[in-house]
C-alpha positions, 0 to 999 in steps of 0.5 A: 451510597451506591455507586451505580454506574457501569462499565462497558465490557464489550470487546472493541471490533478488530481494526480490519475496516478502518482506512489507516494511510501508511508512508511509502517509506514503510513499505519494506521487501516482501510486502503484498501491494495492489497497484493502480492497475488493479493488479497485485504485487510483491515489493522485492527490494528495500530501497525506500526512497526511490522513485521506482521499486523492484517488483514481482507482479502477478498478472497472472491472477488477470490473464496475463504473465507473472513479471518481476520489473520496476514500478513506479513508486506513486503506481502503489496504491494500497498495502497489505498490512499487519492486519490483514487488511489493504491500506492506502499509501502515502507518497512524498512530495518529490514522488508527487512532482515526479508523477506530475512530470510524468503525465506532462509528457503522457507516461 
């Protein structure tokens, strides 16, 4: 008896397209982000829990100034990753609330 069955040796498509969620404490320095203004940045620090982030954003690439400052921490959207593709991030309950408390007072 034959065996008649066959395999499939297609090669399976990179993982560029797919939308992957990585934690905010994943986020290590040297990282290139997009933030919730459209613009891009680098993390510059490794302070993974904290609330704010030391940044280098570039607003150049919108016809602003390249600036290196403190961004909050749920103004991180997206990450590159090793891929070579963006991936959204996923914040922590307390970085949440903050926002929250935030946008109460209009910031």
């Amino acid at each position: 008896m034959k065996n008649t069955e066959t395999i499939d040796m297609t090669p399976t498509p990179p993982l560029r397209n797919h939308t992957m969620r990585i934690k905010i404490t994943d986020i290590r320095k040297g990282r290139t982000v997009t933030l919730r203004n459209g613009m891009t940045a680098e993390v510059r620090d490794n302070m993974t829990k904290a609330q704010t982030r030391l940044c280098m954003v570039y607003g150049s690439k919108v016809g602003l100034f390249d600036e290196l400052g403190s961004v909050y921490s749920t103004d991180i959207v997206a990450v590159s990753g090793m891929d070579g593709g963006m991936h959204q991030v996923e914040h922590t309950p307390g970085q949440l609330k903050a926002k929250a408390n935030r946008m109460a007072f209009g910031f």
